[in-house]
Structures are given as C-alpha cells and as structure tokens.
N, C-alpha and C positions, 0 to 999 in steps of 0.2 A: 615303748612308743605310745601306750595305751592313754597316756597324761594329755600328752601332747598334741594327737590327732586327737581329743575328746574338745581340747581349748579352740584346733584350729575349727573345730565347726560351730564353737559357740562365740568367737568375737576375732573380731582382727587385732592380732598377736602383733606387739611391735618389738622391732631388733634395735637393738643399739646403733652409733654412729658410728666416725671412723677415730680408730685408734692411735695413729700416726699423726692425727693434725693436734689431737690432744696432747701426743706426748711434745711435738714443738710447741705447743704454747707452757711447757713444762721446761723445754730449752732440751729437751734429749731427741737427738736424729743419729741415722745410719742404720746400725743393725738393730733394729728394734726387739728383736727375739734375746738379745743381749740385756734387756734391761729387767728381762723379769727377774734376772740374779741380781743385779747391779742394783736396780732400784725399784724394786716388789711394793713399795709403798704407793710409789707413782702412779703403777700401772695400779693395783687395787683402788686408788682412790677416783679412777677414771671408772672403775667399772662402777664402782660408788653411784658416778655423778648420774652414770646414765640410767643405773636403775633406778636413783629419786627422779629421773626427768621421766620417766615411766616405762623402762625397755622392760620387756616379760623375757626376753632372749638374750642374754648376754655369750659375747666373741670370747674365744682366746684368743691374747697376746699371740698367737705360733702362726700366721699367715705364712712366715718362709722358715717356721723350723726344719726344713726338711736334708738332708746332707745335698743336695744339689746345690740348692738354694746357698746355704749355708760355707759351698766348697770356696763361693766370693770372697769371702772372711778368712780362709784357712781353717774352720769350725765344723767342720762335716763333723766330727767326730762327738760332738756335746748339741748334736739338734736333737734328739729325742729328750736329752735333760732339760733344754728351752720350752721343747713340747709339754712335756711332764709338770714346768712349774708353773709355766703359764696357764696349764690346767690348774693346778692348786689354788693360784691366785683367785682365779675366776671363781670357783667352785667356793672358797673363802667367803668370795663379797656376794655370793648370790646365798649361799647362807647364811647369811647376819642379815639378809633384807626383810623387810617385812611381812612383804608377801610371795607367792611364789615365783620363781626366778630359776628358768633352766638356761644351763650352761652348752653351748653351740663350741666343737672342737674347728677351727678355723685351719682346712688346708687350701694354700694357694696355687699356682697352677706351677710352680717352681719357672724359673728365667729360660726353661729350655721347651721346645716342641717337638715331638716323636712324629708331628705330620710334616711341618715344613722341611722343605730341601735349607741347610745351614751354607753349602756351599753348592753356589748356582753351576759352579764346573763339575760338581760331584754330586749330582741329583740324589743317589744313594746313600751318600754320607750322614750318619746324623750323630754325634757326639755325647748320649745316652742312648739307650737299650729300652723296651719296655718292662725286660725282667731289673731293670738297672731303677727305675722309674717306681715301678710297683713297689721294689725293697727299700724305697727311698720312704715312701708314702707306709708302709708297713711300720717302720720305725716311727713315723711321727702318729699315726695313729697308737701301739702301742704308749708312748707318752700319753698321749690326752688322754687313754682309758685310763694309765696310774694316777694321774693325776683328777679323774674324776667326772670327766664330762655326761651330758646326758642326752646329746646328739654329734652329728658329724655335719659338718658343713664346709662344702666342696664349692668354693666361690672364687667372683672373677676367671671364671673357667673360658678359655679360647680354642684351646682342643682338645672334643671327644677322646683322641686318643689317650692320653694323656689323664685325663677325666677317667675312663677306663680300667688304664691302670693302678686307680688310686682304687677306683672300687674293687678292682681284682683282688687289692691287697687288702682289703677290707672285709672281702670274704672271705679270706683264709685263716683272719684271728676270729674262732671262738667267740669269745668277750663283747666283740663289735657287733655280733649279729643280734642284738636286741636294740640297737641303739637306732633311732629313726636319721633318715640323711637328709638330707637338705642340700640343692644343687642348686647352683646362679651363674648364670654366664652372663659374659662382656663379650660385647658386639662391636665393631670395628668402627660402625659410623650408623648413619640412620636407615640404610637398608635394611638392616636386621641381619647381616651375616658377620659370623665368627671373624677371626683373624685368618684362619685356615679358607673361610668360603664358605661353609657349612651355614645354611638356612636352624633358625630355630628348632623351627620341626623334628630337620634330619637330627642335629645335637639328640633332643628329646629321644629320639626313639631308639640312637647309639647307647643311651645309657637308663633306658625303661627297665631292662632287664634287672636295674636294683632296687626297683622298685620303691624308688626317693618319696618319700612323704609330700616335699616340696618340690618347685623347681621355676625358677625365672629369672630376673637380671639385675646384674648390679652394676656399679661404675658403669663407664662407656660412656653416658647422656645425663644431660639433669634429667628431673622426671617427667617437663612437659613432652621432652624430645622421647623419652621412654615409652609414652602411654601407648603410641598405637602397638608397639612391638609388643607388651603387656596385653592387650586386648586381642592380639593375635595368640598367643602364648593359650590364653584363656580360653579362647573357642575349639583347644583340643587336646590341653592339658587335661589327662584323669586323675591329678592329684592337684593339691594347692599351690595355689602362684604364689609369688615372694617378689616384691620388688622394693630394692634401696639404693635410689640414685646418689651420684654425687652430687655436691652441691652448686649444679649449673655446669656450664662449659670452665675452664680456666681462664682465667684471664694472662692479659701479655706475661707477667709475671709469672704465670703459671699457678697461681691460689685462686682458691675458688672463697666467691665474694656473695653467692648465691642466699638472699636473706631466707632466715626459718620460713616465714609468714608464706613465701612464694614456693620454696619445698611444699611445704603443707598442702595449702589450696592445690597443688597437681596431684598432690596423691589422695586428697580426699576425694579429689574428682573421679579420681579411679575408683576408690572405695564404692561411691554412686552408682556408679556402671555397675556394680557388680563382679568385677574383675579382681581382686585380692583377699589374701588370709594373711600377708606378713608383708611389711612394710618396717623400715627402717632407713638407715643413712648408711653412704659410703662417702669417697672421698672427700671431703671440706668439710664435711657436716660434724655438728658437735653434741651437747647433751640440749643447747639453746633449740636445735633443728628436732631433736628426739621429743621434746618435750610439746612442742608447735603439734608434732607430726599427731603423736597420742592425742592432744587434744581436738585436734580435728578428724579423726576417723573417729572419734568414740561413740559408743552407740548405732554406728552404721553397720549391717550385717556381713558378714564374712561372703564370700562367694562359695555358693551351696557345692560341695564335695561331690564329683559326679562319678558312677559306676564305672568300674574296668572297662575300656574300652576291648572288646574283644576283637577289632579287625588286625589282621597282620600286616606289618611294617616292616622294610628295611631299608636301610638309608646309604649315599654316598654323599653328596653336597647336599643332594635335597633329598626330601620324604619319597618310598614308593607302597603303595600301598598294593598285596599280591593278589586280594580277594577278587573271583572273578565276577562274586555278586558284585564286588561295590566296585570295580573299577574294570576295564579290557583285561582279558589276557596277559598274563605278563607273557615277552617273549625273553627269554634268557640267550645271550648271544654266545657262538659255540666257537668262534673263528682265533679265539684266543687262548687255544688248548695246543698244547704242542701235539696231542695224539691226535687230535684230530684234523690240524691245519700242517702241510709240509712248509708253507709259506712263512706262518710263523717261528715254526719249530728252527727255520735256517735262519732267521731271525735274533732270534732267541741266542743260539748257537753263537753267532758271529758278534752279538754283544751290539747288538744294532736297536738299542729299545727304543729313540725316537721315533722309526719306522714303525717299530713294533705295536707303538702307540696310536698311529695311524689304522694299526689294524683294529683297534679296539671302541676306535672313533667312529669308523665307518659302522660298527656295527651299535654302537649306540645312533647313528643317523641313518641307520634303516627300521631302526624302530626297538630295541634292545635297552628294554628298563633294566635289567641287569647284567651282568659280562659274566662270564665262566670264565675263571683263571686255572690252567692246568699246567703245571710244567715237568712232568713222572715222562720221564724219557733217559733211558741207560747213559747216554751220551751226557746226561746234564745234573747236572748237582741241584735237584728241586726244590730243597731248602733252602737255599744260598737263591737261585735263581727265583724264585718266590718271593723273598724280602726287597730282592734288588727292584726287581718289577713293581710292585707295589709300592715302593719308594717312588720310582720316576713317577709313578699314576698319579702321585698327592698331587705332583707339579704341574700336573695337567688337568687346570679345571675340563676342559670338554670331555676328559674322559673318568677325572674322578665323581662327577655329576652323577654315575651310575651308582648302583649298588652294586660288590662284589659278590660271586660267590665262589670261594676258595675251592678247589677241585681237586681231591690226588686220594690216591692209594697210601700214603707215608701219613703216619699220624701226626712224625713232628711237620712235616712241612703245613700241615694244617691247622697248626699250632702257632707255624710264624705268619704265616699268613695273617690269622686274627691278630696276632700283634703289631700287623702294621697298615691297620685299616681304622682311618678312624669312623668311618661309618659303619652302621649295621649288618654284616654279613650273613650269608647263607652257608654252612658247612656241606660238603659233598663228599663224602657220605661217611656213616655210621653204617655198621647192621647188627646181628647178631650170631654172626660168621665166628665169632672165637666165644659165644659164653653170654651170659646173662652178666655175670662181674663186670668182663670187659669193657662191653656196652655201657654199663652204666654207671663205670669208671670216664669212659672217655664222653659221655652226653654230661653227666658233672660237670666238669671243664669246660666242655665248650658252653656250657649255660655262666658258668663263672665270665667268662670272656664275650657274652654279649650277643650272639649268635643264633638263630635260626638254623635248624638241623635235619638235612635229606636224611630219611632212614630208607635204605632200601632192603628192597624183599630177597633176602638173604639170611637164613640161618644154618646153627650147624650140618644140617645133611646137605646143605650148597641151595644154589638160584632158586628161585621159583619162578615156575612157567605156566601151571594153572590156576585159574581163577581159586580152587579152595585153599591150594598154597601162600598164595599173594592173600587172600584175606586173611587166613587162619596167621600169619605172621606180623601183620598188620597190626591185628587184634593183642596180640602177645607184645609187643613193641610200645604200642600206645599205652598197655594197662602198665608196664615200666617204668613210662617215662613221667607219666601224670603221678603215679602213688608212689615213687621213689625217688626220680630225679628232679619233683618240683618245675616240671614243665607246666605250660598252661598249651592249652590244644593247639593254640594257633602258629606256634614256635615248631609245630612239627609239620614236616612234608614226607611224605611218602611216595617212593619213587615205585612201583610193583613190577617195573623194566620192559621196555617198550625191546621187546626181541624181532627179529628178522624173520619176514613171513615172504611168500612167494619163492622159496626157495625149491620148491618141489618133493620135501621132506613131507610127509603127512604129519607126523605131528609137529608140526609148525603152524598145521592151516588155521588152529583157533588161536594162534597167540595174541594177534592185533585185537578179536573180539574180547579175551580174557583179558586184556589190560582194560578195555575200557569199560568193560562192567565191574572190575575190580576196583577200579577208580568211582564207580556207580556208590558201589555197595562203602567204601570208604566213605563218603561223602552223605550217606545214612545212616552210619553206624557210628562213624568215631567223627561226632558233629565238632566244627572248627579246625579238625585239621586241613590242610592244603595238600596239593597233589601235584605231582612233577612229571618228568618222565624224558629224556635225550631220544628226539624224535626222530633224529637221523639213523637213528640203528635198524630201524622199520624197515626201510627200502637199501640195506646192503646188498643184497642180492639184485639187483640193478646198477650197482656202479659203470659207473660211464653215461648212464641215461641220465641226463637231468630233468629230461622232461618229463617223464614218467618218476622219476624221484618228487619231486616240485607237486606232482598232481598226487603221488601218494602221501606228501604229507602233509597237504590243504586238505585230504579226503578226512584223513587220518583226525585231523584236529579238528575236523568239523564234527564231526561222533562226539568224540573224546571231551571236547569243551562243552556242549550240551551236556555229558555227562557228569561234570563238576570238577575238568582237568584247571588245574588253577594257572600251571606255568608249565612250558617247555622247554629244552637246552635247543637250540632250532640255529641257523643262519637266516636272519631276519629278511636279508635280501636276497633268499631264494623262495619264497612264501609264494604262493600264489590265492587269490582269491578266491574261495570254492568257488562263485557264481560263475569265473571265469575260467576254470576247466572247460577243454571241449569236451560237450556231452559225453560220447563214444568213448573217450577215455575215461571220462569220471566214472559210467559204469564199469568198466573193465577193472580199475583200481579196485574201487568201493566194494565190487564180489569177490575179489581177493581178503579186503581189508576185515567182512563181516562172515567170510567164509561161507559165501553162496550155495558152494555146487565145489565136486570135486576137479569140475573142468575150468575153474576159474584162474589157477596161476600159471595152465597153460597156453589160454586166451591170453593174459597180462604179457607172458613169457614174449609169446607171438607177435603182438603189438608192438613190444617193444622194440624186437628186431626188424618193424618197418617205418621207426622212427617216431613211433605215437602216436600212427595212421587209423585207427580205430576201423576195421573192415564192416559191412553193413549187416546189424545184429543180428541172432538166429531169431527169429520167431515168439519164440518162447521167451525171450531175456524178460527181465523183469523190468520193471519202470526203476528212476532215478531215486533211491531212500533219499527223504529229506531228515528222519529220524530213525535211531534206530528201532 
C-alpha cells in the first residue's frame, strides 16, 4: 500500500476510462471478460491508450469475472481464469509504460443483491447466499492476485451487503491483505442514495471496517450531477475520495455523448474545492476524456488525507453515530426480542412479520436509533428466524432506517444475522465465559464481518456483580481485543450488566451503584470505548408497576448517562423524563438506585403497593441527588 498512499498525498492520481465503450469501438460486445482469451491484444492495447492519455491506475478487464456474474453465459466455471488473464494483461501493459503504472483488480457488484427482496411475494427469498456471494468474490480475487495486480477495486457498488461480502472474502486470503482497496459506489439518482436506500454515509461506515484507502462514486451521474454528492462524501470521508463519472447522462439512444472538455472542467472544479485524490472515467468516457481529465487537474493539490476519525458509527439506511459526547444518548429499542416481548414472540411464532414489523417501527418512532433483534426461544429455530426477519427488514425502509443490533446466545444465529444486514451492526454479546481462544476466535470474525461488539462482564468463574469484578474483566477484554483482535477502541461496548436491585436480598443493594461507577471507571480508563447495558433488568422485582419501573429507569439513566453510559437496550416509549418524576417518588427510587440507607427498598417496596403514592418523608430524607 506504502507506493500508493505516498502518491495519493502528493498529486491527484488519475484512473483510466471505461473499458466496454472501447472495446465497441473495437466491434467486441457481450461478455467482455471473454475477450481477454479471445482477444488479449484488444484489451492490452486499450490499457496502452489510456496510460499514454495519462491514467497512473490502470482497471482489469474482470468487472463480472465472478461465477455469478458469469452463471448468464453458462461460464461460472472459467471466471477465475478471466479474472487471472485479465490481470496479466493489465499488469503487461502497465509494465512496458514508462512510468509508473499500478494495476486496480476490478470486482463488480455481480447482477444480484443479498439486500433486496427478488420476489415481492417472498420478501425472504433471495437466489444467492452471502457465504454463496463471498466464494464467488474469493475466487475472482484469487485470479487477480495470480495474475498480478497491486490493488483491489470494489466499484459500482449498490449494496453494502454484498460489498461486504466481497471484503469478507478478501480477508480470508493471505495474499490480499497487503494490497490497498479502493471502494466506489453508484447512487440510484441525485439524492445520493444506493439502489438499496442506503445514504453514502451509512454505505461508508458498513464497510470502514476494511479500512479502504479509497472510497467514492462512480457511474450513476456525469460529474457535474456528481460534485455535491463528492463534496458530501469529503466532509467525512477519513480516507481519499475517488470520483469517475460517466460520460454525462445517456442519451435516447442510450450512448453517452458527453464531450472530454466538459468532463474535465466538473472535475477540475472539484479538484479546486479541495475534494479529491483520484479522478478518472466510467461509462462513455474514453482515453480522449482521460487525457482532458489529467490535463486539467494537473498541478492542483490532492485533498489533504485526514486522521482516523475516532467517533463510533453504525449504520442501517443512514449513519448513527453512538457517542454520548458527540450526539444524545442512543436508546437501543428492546420490544423486538422475543424474550423479552410475549407480543412479539406470538408474532414471530405465527409467521406474522408484517405485524411484526410494525413492532419494530413503533419503536424506531419513539425514539430508537437502534432495534435489538433477539429470536433464542425453544419453540423457534433462531437461525432460520433471524435471516427470515432480517430479510423482510431490507423491505421496509421505516424500519431498515435503523441500525441493528443482532441479540442471541447461539453463535451461528449471530453469524446469520450479520450476513443479512447490509448495514453496520452491533453484535450482542461476546464474553469470556469459554476461554481467551474462544473469545478471540469469535471477536476475529465478527470484526471480519463488519461489526461493533457488546462484550459483557463475564468470564470463566461466571457474571460479575461487583464493581472490582466488572472493571478487572473489562480491563482483561480490552487489552485482548486491541493487541490481538485488531480492534480499534471504539468498535467495543461493554455491557458490566445492569442486575435487579430492590429485591430485598442485601447483596443486591450496591448493584445499580456498581454499574454505574463501573461504567465511570470504563469511561477513564479504557478511553474510546462505549458503554451499554439492558436497562429493563434493574427494576424486575417490580413487575407489574410501570410506574415505579418508568421512574426507576429515568432515575436510573440519569446517574448512569452523567457517568459516560453511551446506549441502552430500553422501550423507548416507556422512558420518562427525570424532571418529570414526581418528587416523592424519584427520592424513594433514587435511595434504592444509589443505596442510601438499608431502609430504602423497603420504602420503594411500600410505595409501590399504593400505587406510587409517595407518603410524606421522614424528617431526615435527604434532598433530590442531581449528581452522584
């Protein structure tokens, strides 16, 4: 990578055009991946043209080597060989150039989507797999590394998932993990969103985790229709932008007519701004466009390569960002857990997910940046009902809008889960309940696949329930995950388990104050990570009282969020405003919550059995904590 990210901070790097309009002015169309056997001359002498018109980047010929791609033909079986020669060619002609000249392995998004519903009666159905997906994209990566290339380039990309899977499979060859990626996606029209729905943003932050050299748009718009989508791109992009339009809109005809001179002048304009490090052509454009393009960026400076951004992201149509410095609270919505919702769970059961969807909705429009998907219930095949679920969600922008985060005890169903999201998820949960191996076997994986990871305070001698426990495990977990799993701090959450107090047990009375100092001491000790925690489990020992549930866990979050809780698994719309607790009760909660006095959970206890009537205080109570 070291070549390449040295160039893209010292000039703007130009790509080649499109390969396809050359080879018809050559008289070859259809299966294009077909001619690197057939006619190797052709395609070489195109890569020729475009690095005398001055590309620094030259494509392979392999946009659909991939056997999906290729199943149209009857040729699944010889797309790695397409893949493979079309490298050689390339790698040929950019050896015989003059100067230096690296070769971009070109995978396409193949003719199918692992997001969209294919059959609107069968929201579920989708006619590839992601492990189907990923070994498709394995194979044609293998090819371009035999054949030579010296990066990867993942373009015209429409869905994250899909995109996903190609990186999936990219991580698990060896070979590939030196080679710098390069990602571009195609946007559906001038809104800036995927074919899927997916805002730029969210895209971006679905596949940060491979940490792309590159990343911006190609096809879709000429480039003047491109620029603001590029100049949004740029304002939050941590790596370099890339932008290579087609050559204008198509005409009736459907050829695009779009002269060089006019290409050029939009994207010098961008250069100007500030906004790119790689510029080149896609559809219509030719070496005449390539040649325009270099001359007119030249000499203008790259857009200055900006630090990692450290805040935390995860995505479903659009961007969420968790951090409670930089944004509210996330509330993570719980009503879509079959253990925890009976409503859903019969739901669920009965094979009713339009409904069920409904349930998921409500709780993104009471306020739920992210949804908890759980389906671990005896009665139900949580794998199978995982995938299916998550299928109908794609269908449903209002509630794919969300970010997921996948929920279960079963490690495969957490596994399908992330294969059938194409946004950024949160995994629920890891610990270190079976082993240090284990652990950092299954946090591998889920960082291969994209994902944000609860670790909870769990290791082999079982739960932790005091604060030295919950930190000392914490501690042990993060130094893990950072120096062996290649996490970066902000991809980890730590849940240290919000247990049920006021149950009359004495050692239960410090649990509520030991989460939230241990969430304290996480939030100064292991800087960047985030903090979680399923806020309903607090007040079990009140089932049936909502009111007194509702006030304990507005009490609850109001500590806890002062102390640097990032997000909770919550019912958004049963939340109440601390300001709007009645007095009388919020004290009675709050000496429970901070473990006042030993007579405080049977004050709560009392209370509660006269409906939340708060009796008139003893004398001595203490005033209202506004902190702890």
């Amino acid at each position: 990578m070291g070549s390449l990210l040295q160039a893209f901070t010292e000039r703007i790097l130009i790509l080649d055009g499109a390969m396809g309009t050359m080879l018809q002015r050559h008289g070859l169309s259809g299966n294009n991946e077909t001619f690197n056997l057939s006619h190797p001359d052709i395609v070489r002498s195109i890569h020729k043209a475009y690095i005398d018109a001055g590309a620094d980047i030259i494509e392979t010929n392999t946009f659909s080597a991939n056997r999906i791609s290729q199943a149209d033909y009857g040729l699944s079986d010889r797309a790695q060989e397409f893949a493979r020669e079309g490298a050689r060619i390339a790698r040929a002609a950019a050896d015989a150039a003059p100067g230096k000249v690296w070769v971009a392995g070109s995978l396409g998004p193949t003719g199918k989507s692992l997001t969209l519903p294919q059959d609107l009666g069968n929201p579920a159905f989708r006619p590839v797999s992601f492990d189907e997906m990923a070994a498709a994209y394995g194979e044609q990566v293998r090819g371009l590394l035999e054949g030579g290339v010296d990066a990867l380039l993942l373009e015209t990309c429409f869905d994250a998932l899909n995109t996903k899977a190609a990186l999936y499979a990219i991580s698990g060859i060896p070979e590939a993990a030196p080679l710098p990626l390069l990602i571009s996606v195609s946007v559906s029209d001038r809104s800036g969103r995927t074919l899927t729905g997916q805002t730029l943003e969210a895209f971006f932050r679905s596949v940060r985790h491979a940490r792309p050299l590159s990343f911006g748009l190609n096809c879709s718009l000429g480039a003047a229709d491109l620029a603001p989508l590029v100049a949004d791109v740029a304002s939050w992009a941590d790596c370099a932008v890339s932008c290579y339009p087609n050559a204008g809109l198509p005409n009736e005809m459907g050829a695009y007519d779009e002269a060089p001179a006019t290409t050029a002048a939009a994207l010098r304009k961008m250069a100007q701004d500030g906004l790119v490090n790689l510029v080149g052509g896609c559809c219509g454009t030719t070496p005449e466009h390539i040649a325009a393009i270099a001359q007119a960026v030249r000499g203008l400076a790259p857009r200055p390569l900006p630090a990692p951004d450290p805040r935390p992201y995860v995505s479903g149509l659009e961007s969420v960002c968790l951090d409670v410095r930089q944004s509210r609270f996330t509330n993570i919505g719980e009503r879509t857990n079959v253990a925890g919702s009976r409503k859903f769970a019969k739901l669920i059961a009965a094979g009713e997910y339009d409904t069920a969807l409904q349930v998921a909705a409500g709780q993104i429009e009471g306020g739920a940046a992210v949804i908890d998907i759980n389906m671990d219930d005896a009665m139900l095949d949580a794998t199978a009902e995982m995938e299916r679920f998550l299928r109908h969600i794609a269908g449903d922008p209002a509630v794919s809008k969300a970010a997921l985060m996948i929920d279960s005890s079963h490690w495969e169903t957490l596994l399908t889960g992330l294969k059938n999201a194409q946004g950024r998820c949160i995994i629920n949960s890891i610990s270190l309940k079976e082993g240090e191996e284990a652990f950092l076997a299954k946090a591998r994986e889920i960082r291969r696949l994209g994902a944000a990871v609860v670790v909870m305070a769990f290791d082999e001698q079982g739960q932790a329930t005091t604060y030295e426990r919950k930190t000392a495990i914490c501690e042990r977990a993060y130094q893990l995950l950072t120096a062996q799993a290649g996490y970066a701090p902000q991809d980890i959450i730590f849940d240290v388990n919000v247990l049920s107090i006021g149950t009359g047990i004495p050692e239960h009375a410090r649990y509520g104050v030991d989460f939230i100092e241990a969430v304290r001491w996480i939030k100064q000790h292991l800087p960047g990570t985030l903090t979680s925690g399923g806020i309903s489990n607090l007040s079990f020992a009140f089932r049936g009282n909502n009111v007194v549930r509702e006030a304990m866990h507005s009490a609850f979050l109001y500590h806890a969020v002062a102390a640097g809780l990032d997000m909770g698994i919550v019912n958004p719309g049963m939340l109440r405003v601390y300001d709007d607790v009645e007095p009388q009760l919020l004290r009675a909660v709050e000496d429970v919550i901070l473990d006042k006095d030993p007579e405080a959970t049977e004050r709560l206890i009392a209370l509660g059995q006269k409906g939340g009537i708060y009796p008139e205080p003893p004398a001595a109570a203490s005033p209202i904590p506004t902190l702890l």
